[in-house]
C-alpha positions as a Markdown table, in Angstrom:
| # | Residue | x | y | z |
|---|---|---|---|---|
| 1 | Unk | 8.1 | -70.3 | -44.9 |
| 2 | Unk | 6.3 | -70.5 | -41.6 |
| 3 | Unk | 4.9 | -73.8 | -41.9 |
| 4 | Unk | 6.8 | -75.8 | -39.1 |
| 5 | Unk | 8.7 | -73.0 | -38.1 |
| 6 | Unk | 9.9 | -74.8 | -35.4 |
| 7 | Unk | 10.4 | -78.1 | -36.9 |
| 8 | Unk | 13.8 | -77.2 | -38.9 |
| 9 | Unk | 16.5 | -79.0 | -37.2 |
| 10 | Unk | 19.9 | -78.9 | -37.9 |
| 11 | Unk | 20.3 | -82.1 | -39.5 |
| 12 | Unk | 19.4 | -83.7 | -42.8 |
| 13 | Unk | 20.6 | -80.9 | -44.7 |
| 14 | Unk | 20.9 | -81.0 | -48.7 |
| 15 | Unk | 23.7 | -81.9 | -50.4 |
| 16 | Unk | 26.0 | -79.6 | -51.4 |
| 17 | Unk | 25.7 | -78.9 | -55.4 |
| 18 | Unk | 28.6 | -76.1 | -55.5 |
| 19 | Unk | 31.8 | -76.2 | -53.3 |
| 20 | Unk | 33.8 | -73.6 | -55.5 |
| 21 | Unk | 33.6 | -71.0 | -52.5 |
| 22 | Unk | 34.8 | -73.8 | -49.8 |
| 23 | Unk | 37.4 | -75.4 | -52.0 |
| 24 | Unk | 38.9 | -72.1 | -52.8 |
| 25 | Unk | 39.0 | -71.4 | -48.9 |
| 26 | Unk | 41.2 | -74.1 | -48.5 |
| 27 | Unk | 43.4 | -73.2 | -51.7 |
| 28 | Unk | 42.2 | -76.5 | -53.5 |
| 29 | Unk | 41.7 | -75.8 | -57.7 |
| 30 | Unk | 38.0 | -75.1 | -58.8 |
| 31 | Unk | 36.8 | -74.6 | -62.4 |
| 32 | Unk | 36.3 | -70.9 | -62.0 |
| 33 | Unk | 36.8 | -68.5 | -58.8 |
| 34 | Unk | 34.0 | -68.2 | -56.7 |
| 35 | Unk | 32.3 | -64.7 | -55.7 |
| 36 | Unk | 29.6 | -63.5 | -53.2 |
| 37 | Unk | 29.5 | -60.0 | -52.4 |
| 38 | Unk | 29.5 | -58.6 | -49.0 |
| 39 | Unk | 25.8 | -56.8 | -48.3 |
| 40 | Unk | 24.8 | -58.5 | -51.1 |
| 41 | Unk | 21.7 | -59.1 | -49.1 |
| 42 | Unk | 20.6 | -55.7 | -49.5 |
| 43 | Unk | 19.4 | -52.2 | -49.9 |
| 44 | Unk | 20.6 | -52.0 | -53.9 |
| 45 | Unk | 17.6 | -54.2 | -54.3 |
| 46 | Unk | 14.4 | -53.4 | -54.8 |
| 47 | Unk | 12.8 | -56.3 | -54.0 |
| 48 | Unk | 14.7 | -56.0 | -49.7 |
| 49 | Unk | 13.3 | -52.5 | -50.2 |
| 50 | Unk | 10.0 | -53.7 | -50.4 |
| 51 | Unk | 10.0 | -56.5 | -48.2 |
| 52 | Unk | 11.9 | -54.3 | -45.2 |
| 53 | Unk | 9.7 | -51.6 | -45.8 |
| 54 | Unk | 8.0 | -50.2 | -42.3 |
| 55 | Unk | 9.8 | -52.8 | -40.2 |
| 56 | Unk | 12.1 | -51.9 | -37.6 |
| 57 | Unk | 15.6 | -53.4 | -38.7 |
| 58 | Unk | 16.5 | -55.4 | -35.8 |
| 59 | Unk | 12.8 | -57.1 | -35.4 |
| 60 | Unk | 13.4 | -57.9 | -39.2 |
| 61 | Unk | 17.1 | -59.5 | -37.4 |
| 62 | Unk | 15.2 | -61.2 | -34.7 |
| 63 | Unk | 12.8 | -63.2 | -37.5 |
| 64 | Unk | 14.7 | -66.5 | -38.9 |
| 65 | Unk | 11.7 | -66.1 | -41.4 |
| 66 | Unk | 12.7 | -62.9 | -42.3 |
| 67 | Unk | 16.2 | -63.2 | -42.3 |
| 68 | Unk | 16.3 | -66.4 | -44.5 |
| 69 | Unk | 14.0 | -64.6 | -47.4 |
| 70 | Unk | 16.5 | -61.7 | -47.7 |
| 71 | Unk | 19.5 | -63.9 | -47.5 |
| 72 | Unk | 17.9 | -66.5 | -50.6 |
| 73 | Unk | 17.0 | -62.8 | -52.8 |
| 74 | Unk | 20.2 | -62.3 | -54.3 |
| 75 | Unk | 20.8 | -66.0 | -55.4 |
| 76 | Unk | 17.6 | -65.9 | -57.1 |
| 77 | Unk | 19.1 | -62.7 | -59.0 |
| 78 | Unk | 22.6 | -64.0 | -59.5 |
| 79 | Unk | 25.2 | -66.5 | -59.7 |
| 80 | Unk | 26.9 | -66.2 | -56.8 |
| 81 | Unk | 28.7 | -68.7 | -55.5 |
| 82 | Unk | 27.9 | -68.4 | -51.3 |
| 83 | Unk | 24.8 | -66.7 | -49.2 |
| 84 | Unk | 25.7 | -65.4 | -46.2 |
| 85 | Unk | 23.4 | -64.7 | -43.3 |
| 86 | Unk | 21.2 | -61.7 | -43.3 |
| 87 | Unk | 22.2 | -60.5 | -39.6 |
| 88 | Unk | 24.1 | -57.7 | -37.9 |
| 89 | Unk | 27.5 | -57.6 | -36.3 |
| 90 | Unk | 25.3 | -55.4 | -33.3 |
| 91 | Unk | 23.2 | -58.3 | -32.4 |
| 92 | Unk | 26.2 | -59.1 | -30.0 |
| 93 | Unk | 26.1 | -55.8 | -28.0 |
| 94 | Unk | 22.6 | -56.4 | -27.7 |
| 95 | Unk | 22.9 | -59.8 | -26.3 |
| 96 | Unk | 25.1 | -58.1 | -23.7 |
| 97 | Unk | 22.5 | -55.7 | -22.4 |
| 98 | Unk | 23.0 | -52.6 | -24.7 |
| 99 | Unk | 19.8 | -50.8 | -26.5 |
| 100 | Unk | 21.0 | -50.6 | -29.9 |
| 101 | Unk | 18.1 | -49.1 | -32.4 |
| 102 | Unk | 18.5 | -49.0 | -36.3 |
| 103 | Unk | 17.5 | -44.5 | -36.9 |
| 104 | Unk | 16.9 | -43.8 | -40.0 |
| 105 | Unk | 19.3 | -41.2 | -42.0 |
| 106 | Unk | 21.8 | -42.3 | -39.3 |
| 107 | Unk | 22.6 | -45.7 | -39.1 |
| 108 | Unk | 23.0 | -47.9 | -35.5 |
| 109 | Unk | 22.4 | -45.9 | -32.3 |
| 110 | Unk | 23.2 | -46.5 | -29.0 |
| 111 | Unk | 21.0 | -44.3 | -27.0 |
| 112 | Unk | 23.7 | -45.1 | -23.6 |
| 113 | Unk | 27.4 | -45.9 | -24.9 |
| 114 | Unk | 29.2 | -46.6 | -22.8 |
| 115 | Unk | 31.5 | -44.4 | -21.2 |
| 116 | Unk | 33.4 | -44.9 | -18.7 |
| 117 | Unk | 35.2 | -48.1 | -17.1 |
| 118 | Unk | 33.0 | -48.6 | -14.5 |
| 119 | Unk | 29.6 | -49.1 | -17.2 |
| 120 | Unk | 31.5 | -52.5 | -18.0 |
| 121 | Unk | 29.2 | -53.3 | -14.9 |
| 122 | Unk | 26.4 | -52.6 | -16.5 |
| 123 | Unk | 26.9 | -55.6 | -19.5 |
| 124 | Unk | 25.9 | -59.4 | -18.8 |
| 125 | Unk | 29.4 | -61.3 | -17.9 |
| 126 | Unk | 27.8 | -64.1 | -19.3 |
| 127 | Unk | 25.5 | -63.9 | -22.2 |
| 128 | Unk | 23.6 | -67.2 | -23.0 |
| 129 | Unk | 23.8 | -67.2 | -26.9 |
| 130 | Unk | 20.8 | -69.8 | -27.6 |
| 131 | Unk | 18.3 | -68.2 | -25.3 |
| 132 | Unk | 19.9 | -64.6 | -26.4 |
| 133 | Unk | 20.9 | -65.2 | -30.4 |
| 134 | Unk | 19.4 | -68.7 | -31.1 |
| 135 | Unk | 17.3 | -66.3 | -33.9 |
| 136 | Unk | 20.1 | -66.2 | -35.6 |
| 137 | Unk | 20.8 | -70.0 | -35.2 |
| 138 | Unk | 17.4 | -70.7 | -36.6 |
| 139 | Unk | 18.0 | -68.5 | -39.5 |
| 140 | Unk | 21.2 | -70.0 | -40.5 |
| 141 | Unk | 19.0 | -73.5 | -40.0 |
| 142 | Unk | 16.0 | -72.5 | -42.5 |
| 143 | Unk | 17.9 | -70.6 | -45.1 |
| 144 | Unk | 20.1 | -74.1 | -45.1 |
| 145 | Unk | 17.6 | -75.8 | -45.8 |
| 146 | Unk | 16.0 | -73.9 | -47.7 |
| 147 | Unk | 19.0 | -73.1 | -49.8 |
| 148 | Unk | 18.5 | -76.7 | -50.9 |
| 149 | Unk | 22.6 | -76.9 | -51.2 |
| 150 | Unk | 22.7 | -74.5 | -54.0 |
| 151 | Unk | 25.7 | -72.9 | -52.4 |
| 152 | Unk | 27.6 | -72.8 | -49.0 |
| 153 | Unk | 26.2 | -70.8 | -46.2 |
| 154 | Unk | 28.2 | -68.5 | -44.3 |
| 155 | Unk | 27.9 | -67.5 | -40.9 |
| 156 | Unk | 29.9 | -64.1 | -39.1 |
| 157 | Unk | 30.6 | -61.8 | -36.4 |
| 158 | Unk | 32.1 | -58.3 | -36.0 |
| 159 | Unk | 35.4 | -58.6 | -33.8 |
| 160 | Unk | 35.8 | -57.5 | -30.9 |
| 161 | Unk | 37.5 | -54.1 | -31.5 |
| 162 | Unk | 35.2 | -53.0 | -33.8 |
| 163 | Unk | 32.4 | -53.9 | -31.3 |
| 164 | Unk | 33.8 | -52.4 | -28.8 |
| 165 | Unk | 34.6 | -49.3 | -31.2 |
| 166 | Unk | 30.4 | -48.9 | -31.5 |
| 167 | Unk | 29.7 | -49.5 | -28.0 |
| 168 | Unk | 31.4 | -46.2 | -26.5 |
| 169 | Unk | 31.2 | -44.0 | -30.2 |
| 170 | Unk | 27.7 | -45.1 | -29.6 |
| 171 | Unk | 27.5 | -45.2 | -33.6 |
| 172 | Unk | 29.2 | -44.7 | -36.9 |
| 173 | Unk | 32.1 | -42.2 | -36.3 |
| 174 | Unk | 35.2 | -41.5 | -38.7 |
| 175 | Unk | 37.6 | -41.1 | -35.6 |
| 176 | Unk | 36.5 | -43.2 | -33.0 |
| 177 | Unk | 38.0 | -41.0 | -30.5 |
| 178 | Unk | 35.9 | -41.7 | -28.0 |
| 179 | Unk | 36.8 | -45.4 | -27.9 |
| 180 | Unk | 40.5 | -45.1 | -28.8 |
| 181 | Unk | 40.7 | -42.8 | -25.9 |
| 182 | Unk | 40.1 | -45.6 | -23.6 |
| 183 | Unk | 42.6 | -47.6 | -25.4 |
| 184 | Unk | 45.2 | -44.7 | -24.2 |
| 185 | Unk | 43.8 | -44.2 | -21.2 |
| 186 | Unk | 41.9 | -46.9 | -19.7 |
| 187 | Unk | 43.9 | -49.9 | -21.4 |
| 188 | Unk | 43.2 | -52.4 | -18.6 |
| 189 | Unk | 39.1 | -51.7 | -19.1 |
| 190 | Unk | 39.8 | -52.4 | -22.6 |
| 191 | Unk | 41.4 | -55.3 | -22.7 |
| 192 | Unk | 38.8 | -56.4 | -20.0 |
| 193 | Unk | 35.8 | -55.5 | -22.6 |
| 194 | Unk | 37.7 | -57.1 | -25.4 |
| 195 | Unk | 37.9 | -59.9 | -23.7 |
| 196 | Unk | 34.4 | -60.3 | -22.9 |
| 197 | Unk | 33.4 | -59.8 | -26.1 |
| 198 | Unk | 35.5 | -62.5 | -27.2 |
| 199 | Unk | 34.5 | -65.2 | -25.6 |
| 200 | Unk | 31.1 | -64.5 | -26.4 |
| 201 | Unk | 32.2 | -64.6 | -30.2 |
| 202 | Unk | 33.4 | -67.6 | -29.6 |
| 203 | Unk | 30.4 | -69.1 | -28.3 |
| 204 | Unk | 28.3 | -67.6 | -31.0 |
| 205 | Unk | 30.0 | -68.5 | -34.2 |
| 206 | Unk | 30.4 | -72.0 | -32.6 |
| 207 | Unk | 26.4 | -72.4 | -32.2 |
| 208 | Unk | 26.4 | -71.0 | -36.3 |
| 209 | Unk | 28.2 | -74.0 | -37.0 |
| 210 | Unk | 26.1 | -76.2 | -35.4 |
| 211 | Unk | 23.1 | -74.4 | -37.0 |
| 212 | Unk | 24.5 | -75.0 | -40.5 |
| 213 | Unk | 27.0 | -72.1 | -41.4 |
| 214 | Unk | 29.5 | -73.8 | -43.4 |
| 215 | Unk | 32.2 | -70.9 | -43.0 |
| 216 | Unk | 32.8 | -68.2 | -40.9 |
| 217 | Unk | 33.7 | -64.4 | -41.4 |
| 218 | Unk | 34.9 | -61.9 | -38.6 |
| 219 | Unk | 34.8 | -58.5 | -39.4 |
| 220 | Unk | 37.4 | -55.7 | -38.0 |
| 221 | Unk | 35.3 | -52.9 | -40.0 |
| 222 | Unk | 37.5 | -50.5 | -37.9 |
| 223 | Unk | 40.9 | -51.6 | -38.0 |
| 224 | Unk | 41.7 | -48.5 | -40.4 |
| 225 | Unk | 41.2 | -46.3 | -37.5 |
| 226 | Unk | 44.3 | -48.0 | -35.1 |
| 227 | Unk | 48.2 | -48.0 | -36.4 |
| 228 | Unk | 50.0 | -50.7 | -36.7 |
| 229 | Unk | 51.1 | -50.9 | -33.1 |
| 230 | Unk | 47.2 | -50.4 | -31.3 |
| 231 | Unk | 46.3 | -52.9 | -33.8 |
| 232 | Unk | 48.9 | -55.8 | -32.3 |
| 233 | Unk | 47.7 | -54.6 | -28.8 |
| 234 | Unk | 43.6 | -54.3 | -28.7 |
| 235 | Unk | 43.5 | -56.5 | -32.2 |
| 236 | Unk | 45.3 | -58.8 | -33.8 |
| 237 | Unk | 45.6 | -61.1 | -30.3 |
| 238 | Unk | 41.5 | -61.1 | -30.3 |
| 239 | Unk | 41.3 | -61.9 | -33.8 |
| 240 | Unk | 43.3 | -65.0 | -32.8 |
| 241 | Unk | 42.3 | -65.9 | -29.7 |
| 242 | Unk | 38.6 | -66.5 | -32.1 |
| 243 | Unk | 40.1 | -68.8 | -34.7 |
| 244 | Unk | 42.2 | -70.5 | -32.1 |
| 245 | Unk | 39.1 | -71.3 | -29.7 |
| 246 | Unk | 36.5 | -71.9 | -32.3 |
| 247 | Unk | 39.1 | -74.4 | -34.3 |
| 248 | Unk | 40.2 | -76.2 | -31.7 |
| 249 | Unk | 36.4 | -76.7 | -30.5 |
| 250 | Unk | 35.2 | -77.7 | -34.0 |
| 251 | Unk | 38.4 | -80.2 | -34.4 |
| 252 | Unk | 36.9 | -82.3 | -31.2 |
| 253 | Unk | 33.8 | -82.6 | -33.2 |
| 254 | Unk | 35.5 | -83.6 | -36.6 |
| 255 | Unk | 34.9 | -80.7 | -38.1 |
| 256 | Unk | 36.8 | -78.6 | -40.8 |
| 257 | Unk | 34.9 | -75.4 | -40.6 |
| 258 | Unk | 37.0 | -72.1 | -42.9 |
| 259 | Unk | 37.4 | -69.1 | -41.6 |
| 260 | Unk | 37.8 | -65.8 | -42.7 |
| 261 | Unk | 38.9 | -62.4 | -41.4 |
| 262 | Unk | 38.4 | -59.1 | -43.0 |
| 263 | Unk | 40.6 | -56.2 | -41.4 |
| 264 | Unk | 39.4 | -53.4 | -43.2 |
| 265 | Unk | 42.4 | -50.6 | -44.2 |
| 266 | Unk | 44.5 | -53.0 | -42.1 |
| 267 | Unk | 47.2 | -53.1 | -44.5 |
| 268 | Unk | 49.8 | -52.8 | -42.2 |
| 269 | Unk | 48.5 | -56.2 | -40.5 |
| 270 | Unk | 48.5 | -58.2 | -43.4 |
| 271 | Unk | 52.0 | -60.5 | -42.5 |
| 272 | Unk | 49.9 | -60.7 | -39.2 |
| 273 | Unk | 46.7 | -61.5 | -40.2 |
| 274 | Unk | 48.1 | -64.5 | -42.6 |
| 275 | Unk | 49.7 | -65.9 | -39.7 |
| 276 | Unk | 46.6 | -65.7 | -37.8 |
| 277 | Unk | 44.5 | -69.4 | -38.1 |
| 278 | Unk | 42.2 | -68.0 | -40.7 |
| 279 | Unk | 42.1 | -69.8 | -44.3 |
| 280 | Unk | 41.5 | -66.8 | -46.2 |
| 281 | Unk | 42.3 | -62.9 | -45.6 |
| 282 | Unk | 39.8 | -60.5 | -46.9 |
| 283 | Unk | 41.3 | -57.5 | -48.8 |
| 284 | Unk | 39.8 | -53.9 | -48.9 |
| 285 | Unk | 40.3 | -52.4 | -52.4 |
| 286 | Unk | 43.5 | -50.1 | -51.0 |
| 287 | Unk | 45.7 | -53.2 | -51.1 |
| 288 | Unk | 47.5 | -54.5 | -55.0 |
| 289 | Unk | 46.7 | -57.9 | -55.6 |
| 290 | Unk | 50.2 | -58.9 | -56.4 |
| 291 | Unk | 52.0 | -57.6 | -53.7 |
| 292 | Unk | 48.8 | -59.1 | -51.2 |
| 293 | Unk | 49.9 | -62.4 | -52.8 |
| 294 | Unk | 54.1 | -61.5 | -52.0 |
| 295 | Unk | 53.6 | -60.4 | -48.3 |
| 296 | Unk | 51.0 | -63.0 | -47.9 |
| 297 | Unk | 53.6 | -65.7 | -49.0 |
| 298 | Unk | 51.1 | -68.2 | -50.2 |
| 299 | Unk | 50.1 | -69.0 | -46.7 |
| 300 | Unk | 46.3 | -68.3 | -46.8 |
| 301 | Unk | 43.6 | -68.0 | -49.7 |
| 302 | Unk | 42.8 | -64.0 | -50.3 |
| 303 | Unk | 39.1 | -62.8 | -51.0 |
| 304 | Unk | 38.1 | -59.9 | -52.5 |
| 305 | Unk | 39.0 | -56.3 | -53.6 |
| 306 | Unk | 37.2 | -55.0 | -56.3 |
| 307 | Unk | 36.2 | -51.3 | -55.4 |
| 308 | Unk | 32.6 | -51.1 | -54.5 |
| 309 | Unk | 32.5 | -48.2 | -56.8 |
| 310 | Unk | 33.7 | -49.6 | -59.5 |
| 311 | Unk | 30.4 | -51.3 | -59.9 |
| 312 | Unk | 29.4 | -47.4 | -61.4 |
| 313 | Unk | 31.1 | -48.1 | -64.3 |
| 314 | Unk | 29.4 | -49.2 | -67.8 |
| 315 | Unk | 29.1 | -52.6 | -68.0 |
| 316 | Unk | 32.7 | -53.1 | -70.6 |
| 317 | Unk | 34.5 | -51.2 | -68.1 |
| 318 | Unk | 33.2 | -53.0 | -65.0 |
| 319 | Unk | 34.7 | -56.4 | -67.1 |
| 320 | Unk | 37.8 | -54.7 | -67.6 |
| 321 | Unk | 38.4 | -54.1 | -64.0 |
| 322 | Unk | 37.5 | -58.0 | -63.2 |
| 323 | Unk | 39.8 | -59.4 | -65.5 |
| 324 | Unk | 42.9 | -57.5 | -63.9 |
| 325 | Unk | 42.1 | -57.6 | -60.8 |
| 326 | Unk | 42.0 | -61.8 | -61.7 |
| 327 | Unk | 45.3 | -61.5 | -63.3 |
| 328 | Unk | 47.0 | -59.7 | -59.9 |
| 329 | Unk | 45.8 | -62.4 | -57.7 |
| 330 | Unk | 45.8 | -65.8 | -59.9 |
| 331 | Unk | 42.5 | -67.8 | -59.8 |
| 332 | Unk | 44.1 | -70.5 | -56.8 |
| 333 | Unk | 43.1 | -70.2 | -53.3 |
| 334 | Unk | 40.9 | -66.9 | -54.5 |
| 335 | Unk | 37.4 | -65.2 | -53.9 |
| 336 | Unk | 36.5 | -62.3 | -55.6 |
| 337 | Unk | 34.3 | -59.8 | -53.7 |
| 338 | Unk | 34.2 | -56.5 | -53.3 |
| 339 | Unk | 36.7 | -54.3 | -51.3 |
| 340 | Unk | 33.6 | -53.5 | -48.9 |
| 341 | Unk | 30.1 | -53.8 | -48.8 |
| 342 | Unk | 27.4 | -52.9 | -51.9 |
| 343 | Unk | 26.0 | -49.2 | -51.5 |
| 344 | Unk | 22.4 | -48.7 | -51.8 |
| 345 | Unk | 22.4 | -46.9 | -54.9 |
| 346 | Unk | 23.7 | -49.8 | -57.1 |
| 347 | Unk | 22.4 | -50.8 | -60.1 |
| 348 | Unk | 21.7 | -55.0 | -59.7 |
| 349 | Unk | 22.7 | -55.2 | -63.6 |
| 350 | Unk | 25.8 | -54.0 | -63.0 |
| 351 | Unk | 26.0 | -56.3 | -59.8 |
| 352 | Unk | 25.0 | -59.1 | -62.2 |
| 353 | Unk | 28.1 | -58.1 | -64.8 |
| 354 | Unk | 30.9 | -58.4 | -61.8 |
| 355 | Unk | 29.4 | -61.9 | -61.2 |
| 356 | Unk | 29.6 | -62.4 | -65.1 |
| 357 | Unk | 32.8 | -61.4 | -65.9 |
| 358 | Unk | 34.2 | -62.9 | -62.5 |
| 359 | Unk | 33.4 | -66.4 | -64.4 |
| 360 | Unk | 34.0 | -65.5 | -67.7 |
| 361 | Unk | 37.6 | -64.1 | -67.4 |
| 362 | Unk | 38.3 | -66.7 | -64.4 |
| 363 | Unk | 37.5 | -69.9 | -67.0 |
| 364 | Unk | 39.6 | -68.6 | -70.1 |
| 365 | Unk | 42.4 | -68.0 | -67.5 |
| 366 | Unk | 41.9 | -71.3 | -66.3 |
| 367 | Unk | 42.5 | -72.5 | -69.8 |
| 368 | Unk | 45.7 | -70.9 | -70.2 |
């Protein structure tokens, strides 16, 4: 891949052989419902194991090389019907001025969180995302092209709460106390962080655009962790203010760009979120597909839910799930995924049968 490295341009990309994933964005019928799988770039492989092995995870991030390999493995496995970017939702933090290191056995570390209001000194104001993140850009450029318009390519970004959630736990945590204390007690430094962090999102998923991403997701990982009225406070307006910004940019240009957001255990927010300028709403697996479909009132596509652990199951069994799961939420303006990401311990053959019976069951019930 590194011959003229340097050379890829955004431009001249191949055509587009299948838009089932970025017709069912915008609703529009397709011959079966599309599926990807979120981390499907990933550890349940052995063939990322290998390639990752002995290399620190965010120099892996910082090579469009890299990154464009990993992303093109599981399309050479399966059917899907979208890549999206290998890349991490920390690479923003980063850009800002944070030390973030990938430990083993622990996940994302921050070796300084921040921790009080005044650190929000310490973080650039104004990050520039080419010199900072155009990696990423040339990632999403070569894995384009080099997707040679097999399927659509799509970009993403964590949002800001969840961003902001890592940058004071300083990593994983399963009550974000720390950071939810500042939403109680320091509200104004908050909405001042999630601002900043916004319109650096912004910025960022509008240069994955014009590097080739031909849709968008923003993940609120840790919406489960606010109720319903913290998330209309420190969320939902963010979560906006990103579709808003980045539409109305990319309608100046011509452009028609979808957009989806992925709330996870944000049930409570689902009205909201369909009201929110994204095309599709991304379901964890705690939500029924039928009553998604009821409160979501036909107003946006839905993607998803499928347990991640359901992919345990035999094979038969792992069928039997798709096909209800396809019957709760219709095959219109649909994406099946996962509820979450793919754990490392996966079986690829069984990853292979959700992709199977996804097209299967979703082409007989388009017969009906």
């Amino acid at each position: 891949i590194m011959e003229n490295d340097d050379l890829i341009l955004p431009k001249d990309f191949p055509k587009l052989k299948n838009d089932a994933f970025l017709r069912a964005c915008h609703g529009q019928e397709t011959n079966h419902v599309p599926v990807w799988c979120m981390r499907q770039a990933g550890r349940y492989l052995p063939e990322f194991r290998e390639f990752r092995a002995g290399k620190d995870f965010f120099e892996t991030c910082r090579s469009p090389a890299a990154c464009c390999e990993l992303t093109l493995q599981p399309l050479r496995r399966f059917p899907f019907d979208a890549a999206i970017i290998f890349s991490d939702i920390l690479v923003i933090p980063q850009a800002m001025g944070m030390d973030v290191q990938m430990v083993a056995g622990k996940g994302p570390t921050f070796p300084e969180p921040l921790k009080e209001p005044e650190d929000l000194l310490l973080l650039q104001p104004k990050v520039d995302v080419n010199k900072e993140l155009g990696y990423v850009f040339k990632a999403i450029t070569l894995t384009r092209h080099k997707l040679d318009g097999k399927v659509p390519l799509i970009g993403f970004t964590g949002a800001p709460w969840t961003l902001m959630a890592y940058m004071i736990e300083g990593g994983g945590s399963t009550t974000h106390s720390k950071a939810k204390r500042w939403l109680y007690r320091h509200p104004e430094a908050s909405h001042k962080l999630l601002k900043m962090l916004t319109d650096v999102i912004v910025v960022y998923l509008l240069g994955q655009v014009a590097a080739g991403a031909q849709a968008l997701q923003v993940f609120e990982s840790h919406a489960g962790c606010l109720g319903p009225v913290e998330f209309q406070e420190f969320s939902l307006p963010y979560l906006r203010d990103i579709a808003r910004k980045v539409k109305d940019q990319l309608k100046e240009s011509g452009q028609d760009v979808p957009m989806i957001v992925f709330a996870k255990d944000g049930h409570y927010g689902l009205e909201d979120l369909s009201q929110s300028h994204y095309e599709v709403v991304g379901l964890d697996w705690t939500i029924d597909p039928r009553s998604a479909r009821e409160r979501t009132g036909g107003k946006v596509s839905l993607q998803g839910n499928m347990d991640p652990c359901a992919l345990y199951a035999p094979k038969e069994r792992i069928s039997e799930i798709v096909k209800k799961m396809l019957e709760g939420f219709g095959t219109r303006g649909y994406i099946a995924n996962l509820g979450h990401g793919l754990y490392p311990d996966m079986d690829p053959e069984n990853v292979g049968a959700f992709v199977e019976a996804v097209h299967t069951h979703s082409r007989h019930l388009n017969l009906k």
